[in-house]
N, C-alpha and C positions, 0 to 999 in steps of 0.2 A: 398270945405268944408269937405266931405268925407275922401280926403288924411289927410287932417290935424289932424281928430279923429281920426283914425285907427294907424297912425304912434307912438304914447306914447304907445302903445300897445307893437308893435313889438320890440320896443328898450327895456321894459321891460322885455319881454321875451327872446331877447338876452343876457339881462342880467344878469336874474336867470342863463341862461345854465352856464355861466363863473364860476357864484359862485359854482356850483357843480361839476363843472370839476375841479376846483383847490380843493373844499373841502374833493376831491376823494382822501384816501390812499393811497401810494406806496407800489404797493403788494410783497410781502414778499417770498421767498421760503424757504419752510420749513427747508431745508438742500441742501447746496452746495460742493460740493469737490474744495477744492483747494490745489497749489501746490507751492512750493518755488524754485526758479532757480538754477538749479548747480550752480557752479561754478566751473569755467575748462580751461587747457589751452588751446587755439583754433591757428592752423595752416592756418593763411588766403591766399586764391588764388582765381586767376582767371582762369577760366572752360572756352578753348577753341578748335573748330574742325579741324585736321589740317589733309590733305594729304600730303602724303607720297612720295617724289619722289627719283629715283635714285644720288647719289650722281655726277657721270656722266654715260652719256650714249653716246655712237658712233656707227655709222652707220661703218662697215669697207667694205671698198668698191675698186674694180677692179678698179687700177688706171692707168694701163697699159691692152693693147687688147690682149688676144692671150686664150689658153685653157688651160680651169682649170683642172689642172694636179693632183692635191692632198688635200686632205682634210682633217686636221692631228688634229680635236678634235672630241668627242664625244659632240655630242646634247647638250646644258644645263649644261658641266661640269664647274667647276670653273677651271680657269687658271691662272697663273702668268705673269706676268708683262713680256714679250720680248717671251712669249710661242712663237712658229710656230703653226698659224690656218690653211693658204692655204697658195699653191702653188701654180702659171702661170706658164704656160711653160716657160721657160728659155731661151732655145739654143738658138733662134734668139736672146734675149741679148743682152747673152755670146757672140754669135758671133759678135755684134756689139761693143760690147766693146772691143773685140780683136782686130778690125777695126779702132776703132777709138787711140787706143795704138800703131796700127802701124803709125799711122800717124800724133802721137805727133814724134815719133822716126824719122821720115824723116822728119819734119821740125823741128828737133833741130838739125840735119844733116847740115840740109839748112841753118840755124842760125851758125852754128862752121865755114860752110865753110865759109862764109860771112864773118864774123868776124876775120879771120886769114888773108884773102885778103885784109881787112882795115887794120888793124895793120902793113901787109908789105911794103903797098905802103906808109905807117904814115913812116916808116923805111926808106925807101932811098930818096935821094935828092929830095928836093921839085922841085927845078929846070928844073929834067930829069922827072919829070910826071905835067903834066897840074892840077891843085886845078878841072877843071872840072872832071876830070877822078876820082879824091880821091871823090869828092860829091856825084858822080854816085854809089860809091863803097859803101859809105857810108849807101847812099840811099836803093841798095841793102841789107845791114844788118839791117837796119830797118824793110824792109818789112819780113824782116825773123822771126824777132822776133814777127812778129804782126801776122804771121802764125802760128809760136810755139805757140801763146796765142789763136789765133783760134781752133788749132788744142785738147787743151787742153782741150778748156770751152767744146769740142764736147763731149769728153772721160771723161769729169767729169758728164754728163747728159746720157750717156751711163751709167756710173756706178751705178746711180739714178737709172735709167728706169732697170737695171738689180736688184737691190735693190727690188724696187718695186713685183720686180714675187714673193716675197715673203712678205705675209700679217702677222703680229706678235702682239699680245695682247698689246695694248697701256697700260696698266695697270691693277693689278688682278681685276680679275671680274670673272661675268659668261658669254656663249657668246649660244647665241639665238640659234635655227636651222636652220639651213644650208637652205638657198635660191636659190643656184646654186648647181646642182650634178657635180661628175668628168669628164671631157668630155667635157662641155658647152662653148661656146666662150662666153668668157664674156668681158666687156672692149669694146666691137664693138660698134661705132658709140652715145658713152652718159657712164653717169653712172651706175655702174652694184654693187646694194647692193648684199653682201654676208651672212650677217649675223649682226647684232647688240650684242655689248659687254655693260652691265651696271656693277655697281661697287655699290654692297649692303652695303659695310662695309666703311666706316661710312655709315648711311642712312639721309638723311635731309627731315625736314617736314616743307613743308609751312603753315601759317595761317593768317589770317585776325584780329585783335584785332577793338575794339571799340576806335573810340578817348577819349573815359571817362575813359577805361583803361590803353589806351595809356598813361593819362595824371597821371593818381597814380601811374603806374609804374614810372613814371619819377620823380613824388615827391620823391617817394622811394628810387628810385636808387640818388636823390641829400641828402637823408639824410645819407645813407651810403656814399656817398662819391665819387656816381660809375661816371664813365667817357664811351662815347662811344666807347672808349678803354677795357672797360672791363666789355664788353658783355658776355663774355664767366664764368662772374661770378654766373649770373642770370640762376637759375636753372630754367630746364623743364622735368615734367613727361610725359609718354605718355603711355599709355593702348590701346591692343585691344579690350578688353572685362574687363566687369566689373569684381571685385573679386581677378583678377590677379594681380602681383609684376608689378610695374611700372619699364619702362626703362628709367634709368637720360641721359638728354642731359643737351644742353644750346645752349642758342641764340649764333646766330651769323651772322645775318645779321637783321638791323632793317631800312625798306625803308625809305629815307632823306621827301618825300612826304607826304602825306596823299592823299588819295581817296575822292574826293569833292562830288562824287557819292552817294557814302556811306558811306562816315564819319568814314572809314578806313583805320586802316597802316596798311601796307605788312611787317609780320618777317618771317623770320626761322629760324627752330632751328638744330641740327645736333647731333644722335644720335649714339653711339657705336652700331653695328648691329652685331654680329660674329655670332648667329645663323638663321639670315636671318627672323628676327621674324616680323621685316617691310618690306614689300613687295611692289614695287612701285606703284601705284594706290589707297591703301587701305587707306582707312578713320578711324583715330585712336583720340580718347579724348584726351586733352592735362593741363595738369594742372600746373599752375604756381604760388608756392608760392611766398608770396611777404610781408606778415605781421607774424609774433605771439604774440599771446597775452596771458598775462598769468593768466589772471581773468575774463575769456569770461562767457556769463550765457546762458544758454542751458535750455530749454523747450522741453516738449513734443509736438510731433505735435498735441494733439487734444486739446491745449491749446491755438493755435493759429489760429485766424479766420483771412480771407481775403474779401476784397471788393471792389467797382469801388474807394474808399478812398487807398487804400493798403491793408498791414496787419499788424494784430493789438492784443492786450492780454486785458483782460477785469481784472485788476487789483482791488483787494478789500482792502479798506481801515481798521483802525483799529473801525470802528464804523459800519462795514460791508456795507458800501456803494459801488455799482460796479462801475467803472469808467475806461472807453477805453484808454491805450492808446498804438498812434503808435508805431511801431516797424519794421526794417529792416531785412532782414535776412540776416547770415552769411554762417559759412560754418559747415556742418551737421558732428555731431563725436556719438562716443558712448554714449555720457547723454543725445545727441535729438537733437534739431536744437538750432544752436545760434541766438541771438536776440540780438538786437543793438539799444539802444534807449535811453530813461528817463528810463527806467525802476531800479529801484536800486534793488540790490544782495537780500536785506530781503524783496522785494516785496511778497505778498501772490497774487498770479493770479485764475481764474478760469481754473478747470484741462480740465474742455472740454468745448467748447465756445458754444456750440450745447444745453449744456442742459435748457437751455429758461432764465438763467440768463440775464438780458440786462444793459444799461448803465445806472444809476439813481435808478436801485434796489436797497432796502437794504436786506440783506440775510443774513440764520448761516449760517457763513463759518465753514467747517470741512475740517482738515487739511488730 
């Protein structure tokens, strides 16, 4: 009996709170600043980290034994293409190649006489010489010439192995410091690095994109028309540091995979280097335009609030009502940050979202 009196009580009085909570005003601020969106043309791209790697790099390395006789670059300098880096001793070689010269020359000796002795007995009466004797003969100029070809293949890898004493820049580059001094037996029993040469000019950088990017770049590239033929169309900037002239590349390699890992493709890009301004190892910004627009709208940043929703512009209507709404962001130029939404160009926004404006306000906007 008790619950049953008491409870018209409480619904009662749950019920006045409602009526005064709705019958409560929407409080008002006295004055609001607002602001109207640029309007502008905007350069869209995608912001990626890419390192830097040499365009090639080789190890050049003692491919023959003997003693390192010469050392004919300076530390660090750049060289061209066929330069003389080191020396091996030689003579033994030379000497074997001289060796091995004389004795193509005496089995092609062996070969002429061979074959003058077939040809005479081919000359007189079959009759007066046995077919056994011309077979034997025969036989003998065979083996000659299969010594002439032995003796050959030996003095054509003698030429090689004398080739070798001398190590020559695969292509210009710069070529490391010297790992072996003058004097050193190197080539002894394994491989003997001398020095590594990389090749700064072109420079290429690797990077990692997003498959969300991956996949607008490619819308992109099918509305222009682009083919994986013509990668090298697709511009890339790259920066050390903020502030500074970007250097233009372009892609040129974009991996056939994706990264199941990480929901990544593997590109790079390849950049003109002539003052050596990407340095292999270094970690440089990379930007890739891919859209322009030419009615972008631009806000100030203290116009745009963010939250665990995104970020978003607290828009006033023409009855001065506040009302959120979302917004994306684009790419930041001179009139502020751009914004990507419902938002339309003669919006009146709140200029700073901080100033206790909220959404369901109504407020004087001042412009």
């Amino acid at each position: 009996m008790t619950q049953v009196r008491f409870r018209p009580r409480w619904a009662l009085f749950a019920a006045l709170c409602a009526l005064v909570l709705l019958a409560r005003p929407v409080a008002a601020a006295e004055e609001v600043r607002t602001v109207v969106p640029t309007v502008a043309p905007a350069s869209r791209a995608l912001s990626e980290v890419g390192l830097v790697k040499a365009a090639s790099s080789v190890d050049l390395v003692a491919r023959v034994s003997g003693t390192l006789e010469q050392i004919a670059y300076r530390d660090g300098e750049p060289v061209e293409q066929g330069a003389l880096l080191f020396v091996i001793e030689p003579a033994p070689y030379r000497a074997a190649l001289k060796q091995a010269e004389a004795a193509v020359t005496k089995a092609q000796a062996t070969l002429d006489n061979a074959q003058a002795s077939l040809e005479r007995d081919l000359k007189l009466n079959s009759n007066s010489i046995a077919k056994a004797q011309i077979d034997a003969v025969r036989t003998q100029r065979d083996e000659a010439r299969a010594q002439l070809a032995s003796a050959e293949a030996q003095r054509d890898a003698a030429e090689i192995n004398l080739g070798y004493t001398e190590i020559r820049a695969p292509f210009d580059g710069y070529v490391s410091a010297h790992l072996a001094d003058v004097g050193a037996l190197v080539g002894q029993g394994g491989v003997t690095t001398l020095a590594t040469i990389v090749q700064l000019d072109p420079a290429k950088v690797t990077f990692a994109i997003p498959d969300t990017d991956m996949l607008r770049l490619r819308d992109v590239g099918k509305a222009r028309g682009l083919t994986r033929k013509d990668l090298s169309d697709i511009v890339v900037e790259a920066r050390t540091r903020e502030g500074e002239d970007p250097l233009i590349g372009s892609i040129d390699y974009v991996a056939p995979l994706t990264n199941a890992a990480t929901g990544t493709l593997s590109v790079r890009a390849v950049f003109p280097n002539p003052d050596r301004v990407l340095l292999p190892g270094l970690f440089v910004r990379l930007r890739i335009p891919y859209e322009t627009v030419a009615d972008a709208l631009y806000l100030p940043d203290a116009a745009i609030g963010s939250d665990q929703g995104g970020s978003y512009v607290l828009a006033v209507g023409s009855d001065g009502l506040v009302q959120r709404v979302d917004v994306t962001l684009g790419v930041r130029g001179e009139a502020g940050q751009e914004v990507k939404g419902s938002l339309g160009n003669t919006a009146r926004v709140v200029a700073n979202v901080m100033s206790g404006a909220r959404p369901g306000d109504i407020i004087n906007a001042v412009e």
